[in-house]
C-alpha positions as CSV (number, residue, x, y, z in Angstrom):
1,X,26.2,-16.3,-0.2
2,X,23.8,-15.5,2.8
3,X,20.3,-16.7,1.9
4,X,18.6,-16.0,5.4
5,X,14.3,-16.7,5.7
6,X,12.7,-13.3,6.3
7,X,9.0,-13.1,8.5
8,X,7.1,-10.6,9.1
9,X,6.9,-9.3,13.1
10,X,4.9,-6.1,13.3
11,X,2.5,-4.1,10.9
12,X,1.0,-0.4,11.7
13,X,-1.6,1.4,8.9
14,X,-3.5,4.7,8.9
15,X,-5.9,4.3,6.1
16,X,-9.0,6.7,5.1
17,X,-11.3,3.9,6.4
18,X,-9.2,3.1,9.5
19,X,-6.6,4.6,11.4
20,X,-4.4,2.0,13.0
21,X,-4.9,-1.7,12.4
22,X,-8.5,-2.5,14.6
23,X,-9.7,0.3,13.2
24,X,-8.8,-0.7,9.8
25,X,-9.6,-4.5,10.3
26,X,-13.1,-3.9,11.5
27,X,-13.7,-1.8,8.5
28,X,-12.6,-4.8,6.4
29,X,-14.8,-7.3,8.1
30,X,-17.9,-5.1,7.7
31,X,-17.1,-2.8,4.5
32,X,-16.5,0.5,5.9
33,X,-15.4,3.4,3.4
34,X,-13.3,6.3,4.2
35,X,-14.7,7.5,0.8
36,X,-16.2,11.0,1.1
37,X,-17.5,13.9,-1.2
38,X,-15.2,17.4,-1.0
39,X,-16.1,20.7,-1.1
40,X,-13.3,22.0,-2.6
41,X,-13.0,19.6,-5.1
42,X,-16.3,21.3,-6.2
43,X,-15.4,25.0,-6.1
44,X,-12.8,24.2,-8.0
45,X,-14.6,22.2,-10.7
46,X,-13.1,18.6,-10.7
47,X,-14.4,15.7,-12.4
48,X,-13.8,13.7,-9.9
49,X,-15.3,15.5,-6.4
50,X,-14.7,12.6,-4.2
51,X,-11.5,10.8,-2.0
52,X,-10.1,8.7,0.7
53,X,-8.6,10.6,3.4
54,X,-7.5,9.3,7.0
55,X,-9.0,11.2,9.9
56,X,-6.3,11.2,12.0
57,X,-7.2,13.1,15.1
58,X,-4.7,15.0,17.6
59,X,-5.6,12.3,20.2
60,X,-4.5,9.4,18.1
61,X,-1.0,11.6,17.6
62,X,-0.8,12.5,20.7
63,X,0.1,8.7,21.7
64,X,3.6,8.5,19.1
65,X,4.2,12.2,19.0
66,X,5.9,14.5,21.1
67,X,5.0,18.2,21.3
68,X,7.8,18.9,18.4
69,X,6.2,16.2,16.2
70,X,2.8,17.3,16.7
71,X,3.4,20.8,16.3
72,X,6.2,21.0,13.7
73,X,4.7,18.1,11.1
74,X,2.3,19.2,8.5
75,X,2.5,17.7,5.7
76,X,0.3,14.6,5.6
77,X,2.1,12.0,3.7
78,X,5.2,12.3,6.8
79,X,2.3,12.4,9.5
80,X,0.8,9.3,7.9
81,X,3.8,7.2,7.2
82,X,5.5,8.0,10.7
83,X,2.4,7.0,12.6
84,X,1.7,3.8,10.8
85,X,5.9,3.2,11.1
86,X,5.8,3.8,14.8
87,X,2.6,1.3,15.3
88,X,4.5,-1.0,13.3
89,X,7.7,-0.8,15.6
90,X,5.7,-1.0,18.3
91,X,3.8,-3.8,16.8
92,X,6.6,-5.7,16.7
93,X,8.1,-5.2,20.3
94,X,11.0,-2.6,19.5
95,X,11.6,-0.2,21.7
96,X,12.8,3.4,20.7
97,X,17.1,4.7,20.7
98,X,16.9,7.6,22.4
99,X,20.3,7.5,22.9
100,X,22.3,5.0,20.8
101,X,22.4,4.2,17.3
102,X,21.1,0.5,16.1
103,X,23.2,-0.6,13.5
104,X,20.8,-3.7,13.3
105,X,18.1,-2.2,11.8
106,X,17.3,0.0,8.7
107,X,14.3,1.4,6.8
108,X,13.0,1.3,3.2
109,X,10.3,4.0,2.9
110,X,8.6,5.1,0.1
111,X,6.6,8.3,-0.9
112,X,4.5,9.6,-4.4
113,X,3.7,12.8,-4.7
114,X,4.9,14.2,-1.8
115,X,5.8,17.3,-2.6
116,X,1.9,17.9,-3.9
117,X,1.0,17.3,-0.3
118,X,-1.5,20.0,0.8
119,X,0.8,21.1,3.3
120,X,3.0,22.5,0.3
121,X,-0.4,24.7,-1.3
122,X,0.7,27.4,1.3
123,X,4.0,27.2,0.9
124,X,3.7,28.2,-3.2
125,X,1.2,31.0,-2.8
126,X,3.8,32.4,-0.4
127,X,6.6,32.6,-2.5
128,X,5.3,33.5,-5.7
129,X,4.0,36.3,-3.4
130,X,7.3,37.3,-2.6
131,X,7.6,36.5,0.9
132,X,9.8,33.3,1.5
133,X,11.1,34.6,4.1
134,X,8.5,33.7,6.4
135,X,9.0,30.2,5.4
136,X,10.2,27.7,8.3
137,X,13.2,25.9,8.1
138,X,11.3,22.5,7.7
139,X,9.7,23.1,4.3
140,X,12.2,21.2,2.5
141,X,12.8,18.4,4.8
142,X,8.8,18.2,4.8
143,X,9.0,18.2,0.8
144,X,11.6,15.8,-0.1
145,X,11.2,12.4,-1.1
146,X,13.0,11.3,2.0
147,X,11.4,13.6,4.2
148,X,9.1,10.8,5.8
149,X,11.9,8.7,6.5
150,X,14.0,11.0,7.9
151,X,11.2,12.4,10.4
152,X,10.8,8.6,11.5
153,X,14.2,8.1,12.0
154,X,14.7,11.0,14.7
155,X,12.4,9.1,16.6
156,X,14.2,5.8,15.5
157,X,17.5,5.9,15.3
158,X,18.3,3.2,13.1
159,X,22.0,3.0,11.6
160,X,21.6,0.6,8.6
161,X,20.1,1.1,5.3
162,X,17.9,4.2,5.3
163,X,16.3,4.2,1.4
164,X,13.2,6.2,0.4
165,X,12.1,4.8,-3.0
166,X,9.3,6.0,-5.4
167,X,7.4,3.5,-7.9
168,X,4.5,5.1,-8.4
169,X,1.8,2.4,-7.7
170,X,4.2,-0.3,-6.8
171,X,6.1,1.9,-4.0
172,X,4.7,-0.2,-1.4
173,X,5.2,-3.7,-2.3
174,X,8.4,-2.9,-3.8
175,X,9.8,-1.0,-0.5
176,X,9.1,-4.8,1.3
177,X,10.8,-6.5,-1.6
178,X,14.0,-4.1,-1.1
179,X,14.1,-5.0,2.3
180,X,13.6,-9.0,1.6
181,X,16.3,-8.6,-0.8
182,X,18.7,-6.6,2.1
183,X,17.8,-9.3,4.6
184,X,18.3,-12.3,2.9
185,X,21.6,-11.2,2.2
186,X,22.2,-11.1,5.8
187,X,22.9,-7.2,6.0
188,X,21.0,-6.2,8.9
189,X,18.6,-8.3,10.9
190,X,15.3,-6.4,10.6
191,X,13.9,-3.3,8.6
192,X,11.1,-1.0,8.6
193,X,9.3,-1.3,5.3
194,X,6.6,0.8,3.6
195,X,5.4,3.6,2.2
196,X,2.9,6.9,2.0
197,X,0.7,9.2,0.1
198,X,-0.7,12.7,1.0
199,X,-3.9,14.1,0.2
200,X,-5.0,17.4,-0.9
201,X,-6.8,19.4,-4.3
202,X,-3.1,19.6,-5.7
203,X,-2.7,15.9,-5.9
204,X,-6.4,15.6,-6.9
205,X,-6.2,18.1,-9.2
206,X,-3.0,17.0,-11.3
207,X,-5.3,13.6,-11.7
208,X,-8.2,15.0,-12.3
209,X,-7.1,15.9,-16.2
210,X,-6.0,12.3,-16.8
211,X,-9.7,11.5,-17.0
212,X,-8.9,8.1,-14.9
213,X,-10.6,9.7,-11.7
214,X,-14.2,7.9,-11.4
215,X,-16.8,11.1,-12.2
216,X,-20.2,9.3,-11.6
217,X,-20.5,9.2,-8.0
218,X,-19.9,12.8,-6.4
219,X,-23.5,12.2,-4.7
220,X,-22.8,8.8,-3.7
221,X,-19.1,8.6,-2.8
222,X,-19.2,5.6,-0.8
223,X,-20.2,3.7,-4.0
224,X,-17.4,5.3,-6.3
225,X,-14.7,2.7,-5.7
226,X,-16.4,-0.2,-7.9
227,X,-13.6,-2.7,-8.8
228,X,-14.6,-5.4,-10.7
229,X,-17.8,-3.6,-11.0
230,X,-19.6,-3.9,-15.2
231,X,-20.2,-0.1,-13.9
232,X,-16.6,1.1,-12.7
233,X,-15.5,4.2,-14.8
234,X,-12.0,4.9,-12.8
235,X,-10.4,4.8,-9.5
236,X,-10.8,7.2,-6.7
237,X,-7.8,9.1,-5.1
238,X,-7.0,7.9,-1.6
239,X,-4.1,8.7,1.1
240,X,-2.4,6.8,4.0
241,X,0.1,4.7,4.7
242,X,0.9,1.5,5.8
243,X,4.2,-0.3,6.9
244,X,5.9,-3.8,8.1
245,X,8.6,-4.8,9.9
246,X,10.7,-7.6,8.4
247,X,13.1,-9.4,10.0
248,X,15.2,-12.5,9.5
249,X,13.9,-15.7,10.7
250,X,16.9,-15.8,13.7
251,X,16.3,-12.6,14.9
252,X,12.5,-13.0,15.5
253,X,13.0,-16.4,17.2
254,X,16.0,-15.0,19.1
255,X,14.0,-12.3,20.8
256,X,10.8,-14.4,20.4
257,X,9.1,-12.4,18.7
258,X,5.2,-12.9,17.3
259,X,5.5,-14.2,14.1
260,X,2.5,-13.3,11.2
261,X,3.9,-14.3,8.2
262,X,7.3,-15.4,5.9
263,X,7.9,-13.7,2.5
264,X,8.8,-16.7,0.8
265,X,9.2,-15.0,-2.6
266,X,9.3,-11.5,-5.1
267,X,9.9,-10.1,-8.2
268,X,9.8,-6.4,-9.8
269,X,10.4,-6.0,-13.4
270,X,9.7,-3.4,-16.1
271,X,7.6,-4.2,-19.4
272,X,10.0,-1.7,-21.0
273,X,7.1,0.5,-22.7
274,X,6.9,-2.6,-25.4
275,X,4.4,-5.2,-26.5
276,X,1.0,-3.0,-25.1
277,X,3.2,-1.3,-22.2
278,X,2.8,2.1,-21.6
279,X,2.7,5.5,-18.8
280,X,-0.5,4.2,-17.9
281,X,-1.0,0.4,-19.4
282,X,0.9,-2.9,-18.6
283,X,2.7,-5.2,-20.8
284,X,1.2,-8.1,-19.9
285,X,3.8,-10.8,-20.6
286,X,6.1,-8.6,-18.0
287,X,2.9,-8.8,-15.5
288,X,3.3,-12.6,-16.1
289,X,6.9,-13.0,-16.4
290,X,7.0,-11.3,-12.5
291,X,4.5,-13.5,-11.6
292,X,6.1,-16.5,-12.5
293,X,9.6,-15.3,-11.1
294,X,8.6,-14.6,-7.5
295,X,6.1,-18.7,-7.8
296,X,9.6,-20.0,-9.0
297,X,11.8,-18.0,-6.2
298,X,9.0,-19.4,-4.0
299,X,9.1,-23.2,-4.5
300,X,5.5,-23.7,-4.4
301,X,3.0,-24.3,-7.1
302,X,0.1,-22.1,-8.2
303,X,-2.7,-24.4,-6.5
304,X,-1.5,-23.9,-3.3
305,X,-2.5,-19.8,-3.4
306,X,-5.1,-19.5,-1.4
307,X,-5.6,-15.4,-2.2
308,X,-4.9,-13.0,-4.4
309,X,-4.1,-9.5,-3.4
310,X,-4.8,-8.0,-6.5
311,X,-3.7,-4.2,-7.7
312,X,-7.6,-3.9,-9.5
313,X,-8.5,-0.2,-9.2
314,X,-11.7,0.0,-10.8
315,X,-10.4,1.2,-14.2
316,X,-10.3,-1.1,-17.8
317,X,-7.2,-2.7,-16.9
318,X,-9.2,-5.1,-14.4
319,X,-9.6,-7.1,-17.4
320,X,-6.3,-7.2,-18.0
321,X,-5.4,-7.9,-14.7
322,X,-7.5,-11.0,-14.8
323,X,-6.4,-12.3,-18.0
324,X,-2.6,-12.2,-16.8
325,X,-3.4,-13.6,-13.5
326,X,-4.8,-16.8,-15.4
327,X,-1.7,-17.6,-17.5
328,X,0.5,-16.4,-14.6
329,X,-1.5,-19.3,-12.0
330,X,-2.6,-21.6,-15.1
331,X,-5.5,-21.3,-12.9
332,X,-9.4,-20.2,-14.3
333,X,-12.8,-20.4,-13.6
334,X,-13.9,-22.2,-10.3
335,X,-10.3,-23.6,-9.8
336,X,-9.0,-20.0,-10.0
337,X,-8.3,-18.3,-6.1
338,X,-10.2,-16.1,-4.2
339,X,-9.5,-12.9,-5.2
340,X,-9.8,-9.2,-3.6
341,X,-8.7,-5.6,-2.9
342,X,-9.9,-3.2,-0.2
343,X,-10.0,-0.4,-2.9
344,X,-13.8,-0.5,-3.3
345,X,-13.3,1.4,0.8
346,X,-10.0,3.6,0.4
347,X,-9.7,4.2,-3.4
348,X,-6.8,4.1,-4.7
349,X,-4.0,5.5,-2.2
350,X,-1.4,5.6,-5.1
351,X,2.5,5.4,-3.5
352,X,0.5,4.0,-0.6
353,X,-1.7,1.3,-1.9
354,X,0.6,-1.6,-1.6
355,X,2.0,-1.2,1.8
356,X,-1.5,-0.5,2.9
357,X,-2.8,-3.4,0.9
358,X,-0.2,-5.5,2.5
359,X,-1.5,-5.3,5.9
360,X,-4.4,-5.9,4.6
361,X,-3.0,-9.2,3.7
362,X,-1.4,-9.8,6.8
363,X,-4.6,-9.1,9.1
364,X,-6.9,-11.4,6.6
365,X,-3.7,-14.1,7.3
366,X,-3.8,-13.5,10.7
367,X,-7.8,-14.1,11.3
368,X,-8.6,-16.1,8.8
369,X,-11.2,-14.4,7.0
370,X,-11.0,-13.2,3.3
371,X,-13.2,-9.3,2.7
372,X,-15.6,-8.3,0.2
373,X,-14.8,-6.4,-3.0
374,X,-18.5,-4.0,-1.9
375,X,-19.9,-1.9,-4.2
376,X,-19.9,-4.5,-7.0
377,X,-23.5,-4.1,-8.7
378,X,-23.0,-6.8,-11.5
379,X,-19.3,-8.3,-12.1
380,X,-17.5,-7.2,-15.3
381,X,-19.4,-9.6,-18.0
382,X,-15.9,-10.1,-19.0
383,X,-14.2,-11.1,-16.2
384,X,-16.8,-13.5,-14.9
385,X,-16.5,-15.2,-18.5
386,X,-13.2,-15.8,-17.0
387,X,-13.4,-17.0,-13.9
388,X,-16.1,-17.9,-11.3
389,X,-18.1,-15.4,-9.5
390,X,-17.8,-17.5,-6.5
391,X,-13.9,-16.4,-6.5
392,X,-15.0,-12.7,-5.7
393,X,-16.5,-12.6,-2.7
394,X,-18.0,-9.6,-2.0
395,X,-19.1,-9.9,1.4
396,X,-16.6,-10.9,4.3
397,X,-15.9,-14.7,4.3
398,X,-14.6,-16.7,7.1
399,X,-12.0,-19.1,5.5
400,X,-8.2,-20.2,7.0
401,X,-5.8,-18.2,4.2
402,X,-2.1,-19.8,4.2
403,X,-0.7,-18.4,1.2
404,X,-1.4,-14.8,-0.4
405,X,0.1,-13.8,-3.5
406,X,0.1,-9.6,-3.4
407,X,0.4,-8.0,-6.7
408,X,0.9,-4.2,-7.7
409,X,1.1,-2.4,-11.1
410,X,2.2,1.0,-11.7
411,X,2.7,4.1,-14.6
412,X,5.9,3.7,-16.4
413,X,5.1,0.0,-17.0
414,X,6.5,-1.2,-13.5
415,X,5.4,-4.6,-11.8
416,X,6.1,-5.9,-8.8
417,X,4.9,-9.3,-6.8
418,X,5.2,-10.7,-3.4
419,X,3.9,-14.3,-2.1
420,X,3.0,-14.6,1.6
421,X,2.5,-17.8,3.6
422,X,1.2,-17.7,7.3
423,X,3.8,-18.2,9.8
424,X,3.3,-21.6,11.6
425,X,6.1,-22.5,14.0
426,X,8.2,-23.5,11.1
């Protein structure tokens, strides 16, 4: 059986504290948010009044759309997820099929609520009034789970495994481990991986009930994102997108391509709504038992993680998250990684977070320098019980990184984990 090495050549994000990747690095390095306070939320009497949102201008479109794209694509999740595909692609050194089909390449994209997009709060006032027959012919293609990789595609035209999966909060990291797990097996030699979320009341709104959403900081919304935090009361809502392009050791050296990073191993498991595992909680021996599978599929040992990428979105289950990190590593207090998530200046963009979290990763890989977890007032009492303080940086530090392990943990119970190591020249 095929058992091919799989790198990392090309990464594109649009993020609500950066759109494209210098944008969204610079906002790592000095703690940028893209948190801000809406209106509508307001008016329409949320709990929760604040979100991350990409500002994604006509100009920045204008340089991977065509007049078709830009006029005919509304719904934000596709906007997002094409753009950050196409900087990805371009990332990498692709070029475009205008013409043929390449059989080489394929796509795993994921989406969340898609469908909730505020592109689609139109679209239901005008049928229940009646009138669906002003509707376009793109509402369904712009409403369908597929819908952002199919939009790519046109523009692509890539001819092998076209998948749109949705995870809920692992969507991301599990659309790269889909494509690993294609890869390796030697059935293509590179695919576009990642995933998107919209934005908009109607996603906003359907988590506003759920009493998750962080309610404290509608007059401070830069300081609502607190993971970590003794203070944090919830997550923030956030949307963008983020994507990589994988590829299998031989084609990246064959076309010498720029090289950021292998995937040397993964794992995505269920805790099957058992043992403390629920909608909205984690079993926490499935959390470890994925952890220890993709250190295992890895070959390396726990020490020699230099960075955790942790899920962490300001709610109770930090604690939790913590507690299974230390028997997955065997690693606590100062002999425990560093540890961080660039939630505290995006929120938490749901179907998007790990793909976006991901290049995160990659960039900190790349430049050797680990970002803050901001907004933290006073560290969870019991979390720094834990570990040391000194593992949660929460200012930018400059520090070589060589191995990340990214985590991700989603409603229904779902885990998935991916381990990173900076790509070297072998």
């Amino acid at each position: 059986m095929a058992n091919h090495r799989v790198v990392i050549t090309g990464i594109g994000v649009i993020a609500p504290n950066g759109v494209g990747r210098v944008e969204f690095e610079n906002s790592l390095r000095i703690g940028r948010s893209g948190i801000k306070f809406f209106e509508k939320s307001k008016t329409l009497n949320f709990n929760c009044q604040i979100a991350g949102k990409p500002n994604v201008t006509p100009d920045y479109k204008e340089i991977y759309f065509d007049d078709y794209y830009q006029n005919k694509l509304k719904n934000k999740a596709i906007i997002y997820g094409c753009l950050s595909g196409l900087e990805a692609w371009k990332d990498a050194g692709l070029k475009k099929n205008h013409e043929l089909v390449d059989y080489d390449s394929g796509m795993i994209f994921g989406s969340g609520a898609l469908a909730m997009d505020s592109f689609n709060q139109k679209t239901v006032e005008i049928i229940l009034e009646g009138k669906s027959r002003r509707l376009g012919s793109s509402i369904i293609p712009q409403s369908m789970s597929s819908g952002t990789a199919a939009y790519l595609n046109k523009i692509l035209g890539l001819g092998n495994r076209i998948l749109s999966n949705s995870s809920a909060c692992i969507t991301g990291s599990e659309s790269v481990l889909l494509g690993f797990e294609h890869l390796k097996l030697g059935k293509a030699k590179r695919m576009l991986c990642g995933s998107t979320e919209g934005d908009g009341i109607l996603i906003w709104g359907a988590f506003d009930p759920m009493r998750i959403l962080t309610s404290d900081s509608n007059d401070n919304p830069q300081q609502g994102s607190r993971p970590l935090c003794k203070t944090s009361v919830g997550f923030v809502p956030g949307g963008g997108s983020g994507t990589l392009i994988l590829e299998t050791l031989e084609s990246a050296q064959e076309r010498n391509a720029k090289i950021y990073a292998e995937i040397l191993g993964t794992d995505v498991n269920s805790g099957g709504f058992r043992n403390g595992g629920s909608m909205t909680a984690p079993n926490s021996s499935a959390v470890i038992n994925c952890m220890k599978n993709t250190l295992a599929q890895s070959k390396i040992t726990s020490d020699e993680i230099d960075l955790i990428s942790g899920h962490l979105t300001g709610t109770k289950g930090d604690v939790t998250e913590i507690k299974n990190w230390i028997v997955g590593l065997n690693r606590k207090q100062q002999n425990f990684p560093l540890i961080n998530t660039p939630k505290s200046m995006i929120g938490h963009c749901i179907a998007g977070a790990g793909s976006i979290e991901l290049v995160a990763a990659i960039i900190q890989m790349e430049k050797s320098f680990v970002h803050g977890n901001y907004n933290i007032k006073e560290i969870n009492p019991e979390i720094s019980a834990e570990i040391s303080p000194n593992c949660i940086p929460q200012q930018t530090v400059q520090k070589e990184i060589n191995t990340i392990m990214k985590a991700n943990f989603g409603f229904g119970d779902l885990n998935c984990t991916i381990l990173l190591r900076k790509w070297k020249n072998g």
